[in-house]
N, C-alpha and C positions, 0 to 999 in steps of 0.2 A: 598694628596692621602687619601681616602677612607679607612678605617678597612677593609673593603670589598673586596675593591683591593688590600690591603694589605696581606690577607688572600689569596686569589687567587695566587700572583705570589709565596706565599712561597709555597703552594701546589704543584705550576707550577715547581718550585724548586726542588721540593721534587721526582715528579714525573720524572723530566729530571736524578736525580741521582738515584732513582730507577732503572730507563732505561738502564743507563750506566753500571751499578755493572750488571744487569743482561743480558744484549745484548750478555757479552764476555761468559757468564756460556751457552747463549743458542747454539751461535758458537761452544763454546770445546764439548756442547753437542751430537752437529750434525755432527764434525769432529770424533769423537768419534764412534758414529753407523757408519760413513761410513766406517768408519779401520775397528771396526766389520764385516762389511758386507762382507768388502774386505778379511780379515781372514777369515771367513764362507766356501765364494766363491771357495778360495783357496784354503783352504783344502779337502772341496767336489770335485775340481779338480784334487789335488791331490791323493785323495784315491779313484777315480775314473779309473785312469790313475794304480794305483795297483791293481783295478781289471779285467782291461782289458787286464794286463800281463798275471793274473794269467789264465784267460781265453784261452789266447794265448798255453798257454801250457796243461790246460785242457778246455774243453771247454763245459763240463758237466755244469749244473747249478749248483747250493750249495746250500744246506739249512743249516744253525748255529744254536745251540743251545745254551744259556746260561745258563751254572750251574755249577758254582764254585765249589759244592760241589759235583759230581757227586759219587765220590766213597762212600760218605753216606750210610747210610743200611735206611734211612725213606722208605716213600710213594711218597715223593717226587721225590725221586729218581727212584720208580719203575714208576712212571708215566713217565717222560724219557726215558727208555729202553723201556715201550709199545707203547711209542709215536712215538721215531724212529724204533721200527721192525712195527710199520704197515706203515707207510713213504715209509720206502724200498720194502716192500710187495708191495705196489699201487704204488710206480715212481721207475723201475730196473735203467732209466738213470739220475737219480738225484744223485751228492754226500752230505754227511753230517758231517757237522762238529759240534763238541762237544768243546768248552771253558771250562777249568777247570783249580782250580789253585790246583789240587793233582799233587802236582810236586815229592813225595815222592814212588811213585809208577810208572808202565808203563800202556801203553796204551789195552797191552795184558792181565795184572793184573787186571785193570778196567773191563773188560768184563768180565775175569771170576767171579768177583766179584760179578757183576749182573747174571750173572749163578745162582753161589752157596746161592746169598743170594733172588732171587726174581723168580728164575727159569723161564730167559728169555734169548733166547737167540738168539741175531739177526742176520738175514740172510748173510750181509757181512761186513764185514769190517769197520767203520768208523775214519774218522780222527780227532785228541787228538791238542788241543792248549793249550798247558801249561801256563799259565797265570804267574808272578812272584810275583804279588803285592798283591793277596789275602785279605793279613793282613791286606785293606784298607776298607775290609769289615764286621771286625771281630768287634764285640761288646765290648770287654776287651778295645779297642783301643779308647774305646769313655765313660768314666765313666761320662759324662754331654752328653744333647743333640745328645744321643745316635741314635736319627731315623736320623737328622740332616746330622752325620757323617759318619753314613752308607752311605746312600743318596749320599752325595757326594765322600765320596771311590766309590763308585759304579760306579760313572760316570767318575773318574781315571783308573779303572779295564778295564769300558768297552772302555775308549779309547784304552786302553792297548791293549782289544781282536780287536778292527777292524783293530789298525795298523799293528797286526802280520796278519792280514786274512781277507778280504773284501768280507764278502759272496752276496748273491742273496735276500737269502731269511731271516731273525732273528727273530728267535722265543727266546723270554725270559721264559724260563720255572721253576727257582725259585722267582722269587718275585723285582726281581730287574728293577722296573719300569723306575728310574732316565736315565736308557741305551734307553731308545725307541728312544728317541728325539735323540740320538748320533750316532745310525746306521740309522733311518728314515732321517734327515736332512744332515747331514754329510757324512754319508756315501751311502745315494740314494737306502735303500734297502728297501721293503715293510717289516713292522714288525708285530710281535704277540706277544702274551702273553697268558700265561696257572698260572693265579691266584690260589696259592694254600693258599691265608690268607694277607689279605688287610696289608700294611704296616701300616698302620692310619685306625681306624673305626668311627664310631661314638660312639658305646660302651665303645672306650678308653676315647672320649672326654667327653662320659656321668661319666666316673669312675671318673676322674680328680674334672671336675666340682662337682660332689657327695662328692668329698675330700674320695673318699672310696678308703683305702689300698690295691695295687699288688702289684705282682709282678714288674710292673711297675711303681706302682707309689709309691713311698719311704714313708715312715710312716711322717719324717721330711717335706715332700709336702705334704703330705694328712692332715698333724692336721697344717698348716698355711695356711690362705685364702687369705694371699700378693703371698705367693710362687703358689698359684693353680692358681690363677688368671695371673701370668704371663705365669704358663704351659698350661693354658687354647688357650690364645692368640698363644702362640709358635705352640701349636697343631692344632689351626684352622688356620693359614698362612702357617703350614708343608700340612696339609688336601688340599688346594687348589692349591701349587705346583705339590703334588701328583698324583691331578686329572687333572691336565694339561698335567703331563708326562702322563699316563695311558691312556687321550683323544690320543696322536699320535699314539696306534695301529691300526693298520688294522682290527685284528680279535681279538677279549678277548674271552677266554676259562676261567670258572669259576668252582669250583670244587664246589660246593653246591649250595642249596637255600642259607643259610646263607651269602655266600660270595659274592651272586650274588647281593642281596640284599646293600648292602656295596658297592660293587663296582658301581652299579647303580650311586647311590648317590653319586657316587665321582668324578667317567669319564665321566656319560653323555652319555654314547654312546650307547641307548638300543638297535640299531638296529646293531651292530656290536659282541652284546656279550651273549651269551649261555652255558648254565651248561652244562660240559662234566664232567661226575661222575669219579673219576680217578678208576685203572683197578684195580680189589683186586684178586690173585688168588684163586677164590674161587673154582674152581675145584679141586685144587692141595687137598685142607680141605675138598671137599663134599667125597673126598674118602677115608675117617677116618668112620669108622662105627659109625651109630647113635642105639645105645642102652640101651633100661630100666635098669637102673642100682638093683642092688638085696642089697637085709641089708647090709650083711659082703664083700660088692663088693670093698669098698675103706673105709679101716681101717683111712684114713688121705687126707683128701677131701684138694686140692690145689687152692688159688686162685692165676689165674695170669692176670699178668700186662705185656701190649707190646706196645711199646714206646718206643723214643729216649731221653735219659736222658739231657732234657733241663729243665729250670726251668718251662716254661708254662705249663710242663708235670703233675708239682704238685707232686709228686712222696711224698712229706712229709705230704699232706692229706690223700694218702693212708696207710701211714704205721701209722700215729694217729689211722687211724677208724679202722684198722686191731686191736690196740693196744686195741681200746675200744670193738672188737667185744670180743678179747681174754680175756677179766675182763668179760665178761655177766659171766653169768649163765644159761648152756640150750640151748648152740648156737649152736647145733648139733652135730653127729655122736661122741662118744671121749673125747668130752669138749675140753678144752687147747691142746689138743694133737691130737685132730683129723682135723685139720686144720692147712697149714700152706701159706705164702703168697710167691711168686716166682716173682720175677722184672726183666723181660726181654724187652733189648734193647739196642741200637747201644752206641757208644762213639765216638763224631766226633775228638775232642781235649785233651787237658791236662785240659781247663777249667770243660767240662765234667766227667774227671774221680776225677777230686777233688770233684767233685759233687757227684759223688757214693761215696764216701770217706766222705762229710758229712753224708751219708746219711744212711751208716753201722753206723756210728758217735751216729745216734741218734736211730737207731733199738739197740744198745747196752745200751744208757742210759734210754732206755723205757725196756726193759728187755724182746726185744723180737728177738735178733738179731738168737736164735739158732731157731726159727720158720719162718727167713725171708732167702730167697735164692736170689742171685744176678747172672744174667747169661748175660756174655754183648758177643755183635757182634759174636748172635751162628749162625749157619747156617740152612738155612731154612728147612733139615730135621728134625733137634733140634727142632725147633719153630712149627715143627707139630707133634712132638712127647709131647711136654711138653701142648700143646692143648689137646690134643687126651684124655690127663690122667686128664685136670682141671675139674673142679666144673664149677668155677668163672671165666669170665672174667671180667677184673676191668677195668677202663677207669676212668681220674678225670681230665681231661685239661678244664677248663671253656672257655667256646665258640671255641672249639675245629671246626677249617676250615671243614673237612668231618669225618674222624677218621678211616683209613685204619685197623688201627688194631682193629677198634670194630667191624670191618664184619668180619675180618678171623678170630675173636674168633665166633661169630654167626656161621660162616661157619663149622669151625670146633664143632660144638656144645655145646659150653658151656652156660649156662646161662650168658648172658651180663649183666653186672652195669656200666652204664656210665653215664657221667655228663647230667645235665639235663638243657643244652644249646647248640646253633650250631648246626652242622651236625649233630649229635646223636641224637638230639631231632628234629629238624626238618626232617631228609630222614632218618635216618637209624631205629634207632628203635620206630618206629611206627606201627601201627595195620597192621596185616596179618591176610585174612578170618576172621575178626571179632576181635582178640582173637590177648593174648601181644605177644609181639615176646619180649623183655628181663625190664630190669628195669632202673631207672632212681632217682639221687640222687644228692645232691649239698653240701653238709658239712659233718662235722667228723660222727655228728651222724646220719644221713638219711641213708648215707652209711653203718657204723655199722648196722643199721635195716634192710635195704636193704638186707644184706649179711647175717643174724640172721635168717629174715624170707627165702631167698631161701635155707638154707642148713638145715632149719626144714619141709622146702616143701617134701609132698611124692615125691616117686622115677616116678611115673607114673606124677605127676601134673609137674614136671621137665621137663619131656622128652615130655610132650606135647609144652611146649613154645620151648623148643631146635627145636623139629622137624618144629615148624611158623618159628622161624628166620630162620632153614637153608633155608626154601624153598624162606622167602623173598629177602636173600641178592642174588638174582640169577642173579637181573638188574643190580649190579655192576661189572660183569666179566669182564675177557676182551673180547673179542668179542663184550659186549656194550659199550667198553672202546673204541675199532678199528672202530666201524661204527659211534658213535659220534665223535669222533677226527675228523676221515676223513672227515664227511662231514661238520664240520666247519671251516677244513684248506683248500677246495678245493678252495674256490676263492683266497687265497694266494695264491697254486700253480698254479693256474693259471694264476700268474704274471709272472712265470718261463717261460711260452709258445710264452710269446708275443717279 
């Protein structure tokens, strides 16, 4: 025999035991998908079979909402209660259900809550899913691969909401993408999403890749290029699940350009997805008088801040450039004493209030804590009283999704300062009649100057840019909140008809 032939049958060899080891991997492969499928099947039969009980006894449709966190005081949350009182306004025979894991409160609590904190108050009735597992969605719970294990808490949660309740219709209204595929395929429902801030962007991945330090991304990942590189990779395989889950909506609802932007690039789906500006009450603020202030009018000019005290908020850039404004010389009305800074906003948890807790922490070891005020989860007369008296409205969340509290400060009149990324820089404060509507800053000391030069600004050069912004932020009300909605959820409900 031949080298030649020699070679040939050990190949032949070779190949036949290749064959062998993999024949049985490709069998368990395809007995495998077909239990999957078989599992799929069943469960959409089954939870199908749950909503034709529940039908049986009502026979209204249902539209669900998801948000865990409803009883929140954000924007997120007021986008929610404007979402469902214009719902109920346009379908009297639709029901609507609300998923949330505030199991600490009642159902009749939660409303008022949106009463008193967003002065909304809707037409009738809806019904409360108490959720039990929350805590599978809390970020404490994931100190590594934190989007990861959200991610997948999310899509435990949302098993959790379809097996207590198999609605019609599922709107996801805070950001929890991973649920779409769980009520679309499983559970047979048409879904939505109302995008208030991309789980993954590309600016995360640009940060990672830059090795540049956040909030997310750890100083100990930012100064090694073995560790970025495999966060790099992890965030571009989390990026394209992402946009897989986000592709099974019916309708994406986006609250900015910036977000819309971002989400394009992620789900793919331009013909499905439109910026609905979320609703700010800017009425409730247009009815604060807008007036030239006079020399001796405010012995102690206020700047405030309205935000949910999370990290992204930045809350410790504000009170650095506060600290730098308070060292100038000349920084208006007073000096040191006629200026002080007021930090209002909500506290969802115990991780939050430890956060305001660092955060007196460091207004004391900067020696500015008897100039800083702390006002959490006030009530929205509060929140238009403490407007009505500011200077300043502050804002400093970099690439901030829309920034509900930089209109109702516009609205209510005070001079805006907010970051100069995102919604703020893209829709909100941008040119009105020509001429600024507020200002725009990225670090300690841009903002120091920023807030230097408006509080040495005459009283008349003030009240000119106060009077652009109110009259710009007039396209985020709600009523353009109600006729955008609506007409981007109508072809969802009109899956309720058929």
């Amino acid at each position: 025999m031949s080298g030649h032939d020699h070679l040939s049958l050990c190949l032949c060899d070779l190949i036949r035991l290749m064959w062998s080891l993999v024949l049985p991997c490709v069998y368990l492969c395809l007995v495998l998908s077909a239990l999957l499928l078989l599992l799929v099947l069943g469960v959409r039969a089954w939870l199908q079979m749950k909503r034709k009980a529940r039908l049986v006894q009502d026979p209204s449709p249902t539209v669900a909402f998801f948000h865990p966190y409803c009883n929140a005081g954000g924007g997120g949350e007021r986008v929610l209660w404007c979402a469902l009182r214009a719902l109920q306004n346009r379908y009297p025979d639709v029901s609507f259900v609300v998923y949330t894991g505030d199991q600490d409160v009642t159902g009749e609590q939660i409303l008022e809550g949106a009463r008193r904190r967003f002065n909304v108050r809707l037409p009738r009735p809806v019904r409360f899913v108490f959720l039990k597992h929350r805590l599978l969605v809390e970020d404490r719970l994931y100190p590594h691969f934190t989007l990861l294990g959200q991610s997948v808490g999310s899509i435990c949660l949302g098993w959790e909401a379809i097996t207590e309740f198999v609605p019609d219709v599922y709107i996801d209204s805070m950001g929890y993408a991973f649920t779409l595929p769980v009520f679309r395929f499983l559970g047979g429902c048409s879904v939505a999403s109302y995008v208030h801030y991309p789980t993954i962007s590309t600016d995360m991945l640009a940060v990672v890749r830059e090795r540049n330090p956040r909030f997310n991304n750890a100083d100990y990942i930012s100064s090694n290029p073995f560790l970025s590189a495999i966060k790099v990779v992890y965030y571009c395989a989390f990026a394209l699940l992402y946009g897989l889950s986000g592709s099974c909506s019916d309708v994406v609802m986006v609250n900015s350009t910036w977000t819309l932007r971002h989400i394009l690039a992620l789900w793919r789906a331009p013909n499905r997805t439109s910026v609905v500006y979320p609703p700010c009450d800017v009425q409730a603020f247009l009815s604060i008088p807008l007036e030239e202030e006079q020399a001796d009018d405010k012995k102690c000019h206020s700047v405030v801040s309205v935000g949910q005290f999370r990290p992204e908020k930045d809350h410790l850039l504000q009170i650095r450039a506060f600290k730098k404004l308070l060292d100038r010389k000349g920084q208006g009305p007073g000096g040191r004493e006629g200026v002080k800074l007021v930090l209002i906003g909500g506290c969802r948890n115990q991780e939050d209030e430890e956060r305001v807790l660092m955060l007196r922490g460091l207004c004391q070891e900067l020696g500015v804590a008897d100039r800083v005020e702390f006002k959490l989860n006030i009530s929205f007369e509060e929140l238009k009283k403490e407007l009505a008296q500011a200077t300043i409205g502050l804002h400093t969340m970099w690439n901030e999704h829309f920034g509900i509290g930089v209109v109702e400060c516009m609205a209510a009149g005070t001079v805006i300062l907010a970051h100069k990324s995102g919604g703020p820089k893209l829709d909100i404060v941008v040119p009105h009649e020509g001429g600024q509507t507020g200002f725009l800053a990225d670090d300690d000391d841009s903002y120091a100057d920023a807030m230097e030069r408006i509080l040495s600004m005459a009283p008349t050069a003030r009240l000119e840019v106060r009077r652009r912004a109110r009259e710009s932020v007039t396209r985020f009300s709600d009523q353009e909140f109600d006729a955008s909605f609506l007409a981007a959820a109508e072809q969802l409900m009109g899956t309720l008809e058929r």
